[in-house]
Residue, then its C-alpha position, 0 to 999 in steps of 0.5 A: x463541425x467535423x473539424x471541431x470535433x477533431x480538435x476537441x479530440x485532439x486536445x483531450x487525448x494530448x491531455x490524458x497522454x500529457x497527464x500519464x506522462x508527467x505522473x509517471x515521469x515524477x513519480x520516484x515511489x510506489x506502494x500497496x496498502x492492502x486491505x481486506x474484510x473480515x467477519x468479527x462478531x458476525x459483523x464485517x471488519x476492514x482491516x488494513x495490512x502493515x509490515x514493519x520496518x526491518x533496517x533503516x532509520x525507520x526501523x521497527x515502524x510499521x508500513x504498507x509494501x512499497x519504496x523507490x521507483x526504478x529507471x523507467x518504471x511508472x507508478x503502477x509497476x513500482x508499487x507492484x514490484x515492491x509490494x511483490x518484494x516485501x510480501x515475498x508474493x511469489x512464495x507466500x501468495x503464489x502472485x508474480x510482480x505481473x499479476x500483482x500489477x494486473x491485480x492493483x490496476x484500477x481498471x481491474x476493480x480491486x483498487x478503492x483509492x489512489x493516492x498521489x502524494x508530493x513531498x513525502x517524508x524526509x527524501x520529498x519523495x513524489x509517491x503515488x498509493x493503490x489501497x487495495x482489496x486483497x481476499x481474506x484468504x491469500x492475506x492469511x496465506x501470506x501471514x502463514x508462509x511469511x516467516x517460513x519463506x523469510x529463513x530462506x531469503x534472510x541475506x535477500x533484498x527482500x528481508x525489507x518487513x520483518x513482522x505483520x500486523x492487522x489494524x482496523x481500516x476505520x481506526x487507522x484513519x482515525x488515528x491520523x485524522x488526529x494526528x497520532x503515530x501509535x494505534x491498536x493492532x493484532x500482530x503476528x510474530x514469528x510463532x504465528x502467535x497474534x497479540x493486541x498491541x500498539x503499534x508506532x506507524x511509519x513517519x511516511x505513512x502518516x504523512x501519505x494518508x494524512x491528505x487521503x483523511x483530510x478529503x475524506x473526513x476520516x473521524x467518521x468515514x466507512x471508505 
């Protein structure tokens, strides 16, 4: 009994360990898709937090914060270091790389979903998700310092997002359960000025929830 118990010990550890190193070998892509609750009308409204595209093919599209993996990274620390990168973390929401990955790890409680995604978008990139609670208020704090902190990291690696938008959580998955790549947004431009506009949703992100809306029935989901 004893040694039955070994083995099955054994077997599932050798599978766990087995798993976490085939998702983290694979991967070669991580993102954050932030998300927070506002109160609207006196109702509570989850909104989704995107940038848009400010080079590269994509350019003008909007995304969540995130991009390729480095040498030796797993998922979790690619999706943190380039979320960190794009939000400019450490100037606009006080938060290191490290404690955006603490923040993000499921085990920590903030993190409602993570989405394992193969062949994404033109490169087949293996790209794993964490759609993340963030607090209303260092999402504000974000989108208040964003532009400031821009005009002194212009020629930086992080000039990567050059404009934010809020879109409805709810809407959004709507809108890829039907296949569409524009949806109504607030956008915030460099004056802090918001305006209702629509939106053209990057190709790539498009492609990543499309899977997440199909499980989760997205016409009429409140995930």
């Amino acid at each position: 009994m004893k040694l039955l118990r070994y083995l099955l010990f054994f077997v599932s550890t050798a599978h766990f360990f087995l798993s976490n190193n085939i998702i983290a070998n694979k991967h070669d892509a991580g993102s954050v898709l932030p998300l927070i609750t506002k109160t609207v009308d006196g109702k509570k409204v989850v909104y989704a937090f995107l940038g848009r595209e400010g080079y590269g093919a994509d350019k003008g599209t909007y995304d969540d914060f995130g991009g390729a993996a480095d040498p030796g990274e797993t998922p979790l620390q690619s999706a943190a270091r380039e979320c960190s990168e794009e939000m400019i973390s450490h100037k606009t929401i006080s938060m290191s790389v490290q404690e955006i990955e603490k923040y993000i790890a499921p085990q920590a409680g903030n993190t409602k979903y993570v989405i394992t995604q193969k062949n994404v978008g033109t490169k087949k990139s293996n790209m794993v998700t964490y759609i993340t609670y963030f607090p209303e208020h260092l999402i504000d704090q974000c989108i208040d310092r964003f532009y400031t902190e821009k005009k002194f990291v212009k020629q930086h690696k992080y000039r990567e997002k050059d404009r934010l938008a809020l879109v409805e959580w709810d809407l959004l998955k709507k809108t890829i359960a039907q296949g569409k790549k524009t949806v109504k947004a607030i956008v915030i431009d460099s004056k802090q000025q918001r305006q209702q506009k629509k939106i053209s949703l990057r190709p790539i992100l498009c492609c990543k929830l499309k899977q997440f809306c199909q499980n989760k029935s997205c016409k009429g989901s409140k995930n």
